[in-house]
DRENTIMI-741393 format. One record per residue: residue in one letter; y negated, x negated, z of N, C-alpha, C in turn. Coordinates in steps of 0.02 Angstrom, whole numbers, plus 50000, padded with zeros to 5 digits. Last residue first. Example, Ala and Ser with C-alpha at 12.3 -4.5 7.8 and 13.67 -1.06 7.14 Angstrom:
! DRENTIMI-741393
S501124935850354500534931650357499984935550394A502844934050390502254938550390501654934050390
//
This chain:
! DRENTIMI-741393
X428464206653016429344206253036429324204253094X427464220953037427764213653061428204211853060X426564231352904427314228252959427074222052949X425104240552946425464235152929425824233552984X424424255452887424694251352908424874246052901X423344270052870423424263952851423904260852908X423574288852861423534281152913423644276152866X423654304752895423524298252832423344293152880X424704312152992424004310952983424124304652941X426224316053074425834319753014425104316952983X426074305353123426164311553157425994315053125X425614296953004425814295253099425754303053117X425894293652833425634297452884425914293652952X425094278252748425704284052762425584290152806X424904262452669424844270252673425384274152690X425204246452703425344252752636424864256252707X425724227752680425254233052722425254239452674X426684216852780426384219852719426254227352736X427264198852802427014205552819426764210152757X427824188652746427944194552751427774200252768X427144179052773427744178252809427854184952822X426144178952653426584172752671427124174352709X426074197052615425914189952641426514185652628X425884210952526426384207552567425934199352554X425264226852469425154219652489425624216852525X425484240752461425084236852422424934230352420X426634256652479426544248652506426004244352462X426664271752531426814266752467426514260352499X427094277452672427304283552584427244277352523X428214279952801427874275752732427864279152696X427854289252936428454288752877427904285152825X428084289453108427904286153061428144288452989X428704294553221428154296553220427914293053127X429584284053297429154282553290428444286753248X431064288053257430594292753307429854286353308X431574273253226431774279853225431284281353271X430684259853158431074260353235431174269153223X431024253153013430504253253066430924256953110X431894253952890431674246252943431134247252982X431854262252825432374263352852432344257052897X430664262252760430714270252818431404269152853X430824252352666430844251752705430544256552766X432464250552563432044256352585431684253752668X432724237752462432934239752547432324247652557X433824228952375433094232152373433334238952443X434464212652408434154216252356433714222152397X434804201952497434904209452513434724213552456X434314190452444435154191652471435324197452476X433104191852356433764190252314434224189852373X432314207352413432634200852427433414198352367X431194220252425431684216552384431724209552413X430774234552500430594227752502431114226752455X429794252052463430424244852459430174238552486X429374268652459429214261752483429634257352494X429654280952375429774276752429429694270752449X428604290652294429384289152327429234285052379X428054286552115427764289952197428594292752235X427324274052039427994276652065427814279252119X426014272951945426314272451985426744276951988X424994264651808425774269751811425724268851887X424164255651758424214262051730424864267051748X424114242451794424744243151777424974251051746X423024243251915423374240051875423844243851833X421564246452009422214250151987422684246551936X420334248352015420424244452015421274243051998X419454260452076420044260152113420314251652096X418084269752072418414266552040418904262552104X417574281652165417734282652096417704276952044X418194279952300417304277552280417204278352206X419474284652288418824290652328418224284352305X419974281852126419964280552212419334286052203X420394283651980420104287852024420174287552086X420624270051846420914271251899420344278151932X420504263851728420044262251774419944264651829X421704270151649421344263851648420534264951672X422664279351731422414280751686422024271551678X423974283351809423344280951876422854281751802X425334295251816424864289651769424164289051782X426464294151906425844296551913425564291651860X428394301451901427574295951894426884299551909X429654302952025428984304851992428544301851976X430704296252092430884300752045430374306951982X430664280952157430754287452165430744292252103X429874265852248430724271552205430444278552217X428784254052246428994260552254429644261052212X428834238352329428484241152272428664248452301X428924218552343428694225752353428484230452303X429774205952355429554210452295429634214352353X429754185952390429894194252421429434200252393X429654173652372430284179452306430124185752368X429134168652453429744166252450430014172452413X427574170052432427774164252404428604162452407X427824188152362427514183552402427854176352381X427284201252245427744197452268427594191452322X427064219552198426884211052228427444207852243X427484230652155426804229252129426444220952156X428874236352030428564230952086427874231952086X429694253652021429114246551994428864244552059X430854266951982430444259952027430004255852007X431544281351964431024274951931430964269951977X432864286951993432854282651925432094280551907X433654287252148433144286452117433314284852042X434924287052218434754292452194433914293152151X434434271852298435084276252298434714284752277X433134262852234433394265652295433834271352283X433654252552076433104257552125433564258952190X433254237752008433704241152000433364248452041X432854222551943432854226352034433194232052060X433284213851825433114222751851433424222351906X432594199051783432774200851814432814209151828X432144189551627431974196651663432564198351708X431544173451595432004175851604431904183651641X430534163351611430394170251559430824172951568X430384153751693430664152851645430634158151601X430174160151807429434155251786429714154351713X430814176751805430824169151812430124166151791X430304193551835430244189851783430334180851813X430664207951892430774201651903430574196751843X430554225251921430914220751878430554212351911X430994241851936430534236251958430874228951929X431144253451776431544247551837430904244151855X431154268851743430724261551717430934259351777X431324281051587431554277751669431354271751672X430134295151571430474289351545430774283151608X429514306551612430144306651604430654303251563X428074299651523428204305651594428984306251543X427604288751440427884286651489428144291251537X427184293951314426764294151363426994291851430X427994295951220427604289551206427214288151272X429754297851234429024300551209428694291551222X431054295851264430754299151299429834297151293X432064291751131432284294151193431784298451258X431774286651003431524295551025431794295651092X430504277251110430574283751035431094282351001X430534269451191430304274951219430454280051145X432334266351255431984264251204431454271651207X432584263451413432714265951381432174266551325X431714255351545432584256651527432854256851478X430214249851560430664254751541431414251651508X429714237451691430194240751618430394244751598X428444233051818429234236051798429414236351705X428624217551906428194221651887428504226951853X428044201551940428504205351977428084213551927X428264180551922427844186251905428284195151920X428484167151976428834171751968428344177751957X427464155951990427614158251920428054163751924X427514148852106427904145852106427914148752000X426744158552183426314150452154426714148952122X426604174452107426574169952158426694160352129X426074189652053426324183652017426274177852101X425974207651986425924201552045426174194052021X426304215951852425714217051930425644212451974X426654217751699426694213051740426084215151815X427414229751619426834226751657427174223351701X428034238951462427874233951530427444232451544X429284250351350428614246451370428594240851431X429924246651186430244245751272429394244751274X429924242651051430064251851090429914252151146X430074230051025429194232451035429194238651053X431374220751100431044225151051430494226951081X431594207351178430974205951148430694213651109X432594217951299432404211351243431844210151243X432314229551362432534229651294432724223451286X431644225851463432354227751507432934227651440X430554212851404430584219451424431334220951433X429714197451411430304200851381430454210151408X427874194451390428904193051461429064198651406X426944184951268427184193451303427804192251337X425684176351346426484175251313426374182151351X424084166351311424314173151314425144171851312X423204154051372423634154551324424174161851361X422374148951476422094152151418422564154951348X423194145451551422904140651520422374140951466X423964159151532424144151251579423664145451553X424504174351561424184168951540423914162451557X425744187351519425614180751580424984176051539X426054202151527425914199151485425714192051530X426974218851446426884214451496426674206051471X426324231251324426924222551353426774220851409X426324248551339426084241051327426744234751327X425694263451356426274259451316426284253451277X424554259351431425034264451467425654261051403X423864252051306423624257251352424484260151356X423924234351310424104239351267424004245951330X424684219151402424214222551356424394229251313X424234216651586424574218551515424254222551472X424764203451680424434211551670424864213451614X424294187251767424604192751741424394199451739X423554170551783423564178251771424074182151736X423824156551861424114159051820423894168151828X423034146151952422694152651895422984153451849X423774142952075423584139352024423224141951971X423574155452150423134150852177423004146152093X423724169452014423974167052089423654160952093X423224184751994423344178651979423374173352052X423234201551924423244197651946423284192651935X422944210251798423354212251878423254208051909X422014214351669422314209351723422344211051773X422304223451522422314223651579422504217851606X421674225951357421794219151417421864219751478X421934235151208421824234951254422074227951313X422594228851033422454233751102422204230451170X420814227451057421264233351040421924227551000X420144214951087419714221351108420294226951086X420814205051187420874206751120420694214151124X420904193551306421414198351256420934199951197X419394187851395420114186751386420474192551344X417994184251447418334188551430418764184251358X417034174151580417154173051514417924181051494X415524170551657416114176351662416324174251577X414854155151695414804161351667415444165351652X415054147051847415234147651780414964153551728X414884147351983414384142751927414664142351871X416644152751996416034152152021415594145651998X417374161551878417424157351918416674155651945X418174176151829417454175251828417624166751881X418934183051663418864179151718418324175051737X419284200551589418994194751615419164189651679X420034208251470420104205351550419674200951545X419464224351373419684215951377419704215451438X419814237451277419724234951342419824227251331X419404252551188419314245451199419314242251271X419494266651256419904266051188419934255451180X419224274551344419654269251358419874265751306X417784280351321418644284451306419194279551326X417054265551319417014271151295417634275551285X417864251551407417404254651380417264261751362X418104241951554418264248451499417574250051465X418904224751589418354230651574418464237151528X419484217051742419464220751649418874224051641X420014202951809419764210651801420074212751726X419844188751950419854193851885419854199551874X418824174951988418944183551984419274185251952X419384159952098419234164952021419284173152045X419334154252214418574158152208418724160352137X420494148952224420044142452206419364147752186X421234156452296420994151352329420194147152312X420844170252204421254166052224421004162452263X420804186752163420284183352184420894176952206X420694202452080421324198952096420684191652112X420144214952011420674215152020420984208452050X418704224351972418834216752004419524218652017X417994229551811418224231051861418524225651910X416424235251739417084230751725417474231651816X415824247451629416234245451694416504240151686X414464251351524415134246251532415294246651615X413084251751530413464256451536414264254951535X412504240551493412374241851582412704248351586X412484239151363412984236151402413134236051464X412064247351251412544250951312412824245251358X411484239951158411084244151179411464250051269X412564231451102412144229451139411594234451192X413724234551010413514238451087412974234351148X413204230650868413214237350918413294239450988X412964216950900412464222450869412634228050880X414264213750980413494213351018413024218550977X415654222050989415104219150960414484218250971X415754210851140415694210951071415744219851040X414794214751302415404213651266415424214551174X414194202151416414004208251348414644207951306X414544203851589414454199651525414584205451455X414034206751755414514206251687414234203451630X413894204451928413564204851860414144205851791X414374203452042414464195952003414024198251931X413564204552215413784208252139413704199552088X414084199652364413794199152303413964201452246X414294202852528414334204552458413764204652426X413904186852644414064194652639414144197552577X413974175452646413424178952618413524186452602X414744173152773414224168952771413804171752719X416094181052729415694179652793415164177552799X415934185552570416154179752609415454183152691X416454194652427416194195852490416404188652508X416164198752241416444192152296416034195352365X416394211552145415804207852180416334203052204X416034220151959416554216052034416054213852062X415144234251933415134225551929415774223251992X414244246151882414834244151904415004238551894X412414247151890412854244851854413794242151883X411014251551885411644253451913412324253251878X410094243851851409764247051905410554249551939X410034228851749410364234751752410104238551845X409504217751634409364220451712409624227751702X410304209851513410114216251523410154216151619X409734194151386410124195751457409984205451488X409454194851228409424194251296409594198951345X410154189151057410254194651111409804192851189X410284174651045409734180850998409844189151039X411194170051126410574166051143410084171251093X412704179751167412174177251096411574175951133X413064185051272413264177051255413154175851191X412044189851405412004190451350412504183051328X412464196651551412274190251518412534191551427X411784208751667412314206851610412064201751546X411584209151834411364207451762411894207651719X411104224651950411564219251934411264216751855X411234234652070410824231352016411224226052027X412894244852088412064243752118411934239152035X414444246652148413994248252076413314247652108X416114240452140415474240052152414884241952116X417594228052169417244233352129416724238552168X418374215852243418454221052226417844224652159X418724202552355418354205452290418754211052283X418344189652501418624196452465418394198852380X418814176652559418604179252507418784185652482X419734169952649419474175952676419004176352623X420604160752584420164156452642419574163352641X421664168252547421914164252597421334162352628X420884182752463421144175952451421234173352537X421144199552446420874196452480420984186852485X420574215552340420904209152337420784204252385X419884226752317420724228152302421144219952325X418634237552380418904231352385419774232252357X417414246452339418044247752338418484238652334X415874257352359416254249552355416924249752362X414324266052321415054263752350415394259352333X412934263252290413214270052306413844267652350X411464250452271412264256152259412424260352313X410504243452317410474252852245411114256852237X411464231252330410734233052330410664239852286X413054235852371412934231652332411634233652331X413794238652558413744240752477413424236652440X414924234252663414284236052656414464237552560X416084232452741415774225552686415094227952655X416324234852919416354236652841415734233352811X417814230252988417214228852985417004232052912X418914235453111418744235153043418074234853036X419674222253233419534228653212419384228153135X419954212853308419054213653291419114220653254X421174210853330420744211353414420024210053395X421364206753168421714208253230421374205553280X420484215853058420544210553087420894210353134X419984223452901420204224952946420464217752990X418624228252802418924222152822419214221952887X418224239052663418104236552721418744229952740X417154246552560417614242052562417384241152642X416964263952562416664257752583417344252952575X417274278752524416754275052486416714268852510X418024281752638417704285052649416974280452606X418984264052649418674271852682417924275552657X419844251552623419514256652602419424261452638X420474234952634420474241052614419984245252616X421194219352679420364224252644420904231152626X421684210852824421864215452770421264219252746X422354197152885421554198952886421764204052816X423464186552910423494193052908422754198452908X423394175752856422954175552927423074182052937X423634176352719423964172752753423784174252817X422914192652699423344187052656423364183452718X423284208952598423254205452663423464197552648X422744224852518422974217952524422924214852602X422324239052542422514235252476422684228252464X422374252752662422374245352637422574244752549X421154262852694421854262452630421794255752613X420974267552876420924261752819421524263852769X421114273352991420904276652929420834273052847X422294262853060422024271353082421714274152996X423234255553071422444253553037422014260753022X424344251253160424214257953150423384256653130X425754240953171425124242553185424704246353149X427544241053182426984245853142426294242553169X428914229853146428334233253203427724234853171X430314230353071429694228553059429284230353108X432084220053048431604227153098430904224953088X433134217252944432454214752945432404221452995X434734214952937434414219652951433644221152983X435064202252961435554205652923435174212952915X434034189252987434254196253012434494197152951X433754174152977433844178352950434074181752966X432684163853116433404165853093433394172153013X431404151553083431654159553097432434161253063X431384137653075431234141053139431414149253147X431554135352976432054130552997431844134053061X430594142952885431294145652890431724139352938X429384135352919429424143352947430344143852945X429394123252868429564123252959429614129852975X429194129452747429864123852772429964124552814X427964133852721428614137452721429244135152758X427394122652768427394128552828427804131952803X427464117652656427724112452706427754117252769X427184124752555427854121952550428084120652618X425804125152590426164132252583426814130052593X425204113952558425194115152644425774122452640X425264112752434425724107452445425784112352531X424434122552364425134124752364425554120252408
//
């Protein structure tokens, strides 16, 4: 974090602040990005394959797992570690020494990609109750959601109907260890270099949730502390600001249990616990964050329709990795504490042919990479400030 401070430093004593950020498009032709990190090196997706997009190398693709089928990258760390999700042979570690370990022929498993060993399946771990679900454990998904500096994984896992879920975290020469509480349910969104994780707990009508040490705290909701109000936490940066949305309005009886035609703010959470509402784009009533970078800069969607993504998500490799069980389908934002929340179709160059449809990643110096059409055609992209 210390080299982040000190290049942040010399970055803003060197770039002016525009009153009116202009972004420059580069056009990742078929790729569905899902992240980008400091070196601007962005993973995303095509056509079943994780892949790895590069500036003046293009997109490289990460290949598949030994027996598998398809691959789906969601996460990329500063020293080019990728992870995501993956199904081939793989083990699942038994953590009763009276139980043994299960060889699985096809088994959905996060993996780690690196230049030097190309993708590896991480395997999973047996989930309680061992006497009963011992006999299914190569039938378990777990899923990869979020990879840091220091090589942690994280995730979740589903089980049967979605009904049990826990998060896991995988560090390297460690054994995979699982996090929350088999019901309700453990989604992890993410985590940032120091290994603070965020997500949340409870299906679709949950808390938002931070863990730090191994120690769980539910953030406050747009309510207070009441248990009506739902949340998620989706991004978190070094500093602890965690970014993610709130329903508005108490969900019973104002608008059901299922979250469709309930209003939910992109929201803000302090290192201090304190909840910030982001508020939405002019004529909108949903929004939610899905990242944030190391100087407070929130990305996300506005607009006026949900999509409930479900827990374990439906990408084209038929797992996605997906957080937060909800997306906002609209418009694509940036957020700034001077400018607050900026439509950004309105920060790229007119007639360009272009229109953002949702955003998934922002960097160190802002850049950030979504989905959209170019002349009508699905395109991956990323702005430059």
């Amino acid at each position: 974090m210390k080299h982040k401070i000190l290049i942040g430093f010399l970055f803003l004593l060197s770039v002016p602040i525009a009153s009116a950020q202009l972004y420059t498009i580069t056009d990742l032709g078929q790729l569905s990005p899902t992240a980008i990190n400091i070196w601007d090196q962005v993973v995303g997706n095509f056509n079943g394959h994780a892949f790895l997009w590069e500036r003046g190398q293009g997109m490289r693709d990460l290949g598949l797992l030994p027996g598998g089928t398809s691959s789906y990258a969601i996460s990329i760390s500063d020293l080019g570690v990728v992870t995501g999700t993956a199904d081939g042979a793989g083990t699942v570690i038994s953590p009763e020494s009276s139980f043994p370990n299960q060889e699985c022929s096809d088994l959905t498993q996060p993996f780690v990609w690196t230049p030097q060993k190309g993708m590896q399946g991480l395997g999973t771990i047996g989930v309680p109750p061992v006497e009963t679900m011992f006999p299914f454990w190569c039938e378990i998904p777990f899923y990869g959601t979020g990879v840091n500096v220091f090589g942690q994984v994280i995730g979740y896992t589903t089980l049967y109907s979605d009904n049990y879920q826990w998060g896991f975290l995988w560090t390297s020469g460690e054994v995979m260890t699982l996090f929350g509480s088999s019901f309700p349910p453990t989604m992890a969104n993410g985590i940032s270099d120091p290994g603070q994780i965020v997500g949340q707990t409870g299906i679709l009508i949950g808390v938002a949730t931070s863990w730090k040490g191994g120690v769980a705290t539910d953030l406050v909701t747009l309510g207070g502390a009441a248990l009506d109000y739902s949340s998620s936490a989706n991004g978190v940066n070094d500093w602890g600001q965690i970014v993610g949305w709130s329903t508005t309005v108490s969900l019973d009886p104002d608008c059901g249990f299922n979250l469709v035609g309930c209003p939910m703010h992109a929201v803000l959470w302090t290192r201090n616990g304190e909840i910030n509402d982001l508020g939405t784009l002019p004529g909108d009533s949903l929004s939610a964050a899905s990242n944030i970078n190391f100087f407070g800069q929130v990305i996300g969607s506005s607009g006026n329709t949900l999509d409930e993504l479900g827990w374990g998500g439906t990408g084209g490799s038929g797992f996605d990795g997906e957080g937060g069980a909800v997306a906002v389908i609209g418009h694509p934002f940036i957020w700034s504490a001077p400018k607050g929340m900026e439509d950004l179709n309105a920060r790229i160059r007119a007639g360009s042919g272009w229109v953002l449809n949702s955003v998934s990643g922002i960097n160190f110096w802002g850049q950030i990479v979504g989905s959209g059409t170019f002349n009508g055609q699905s395109h991956g992209f990323l702005l430059t400030p």
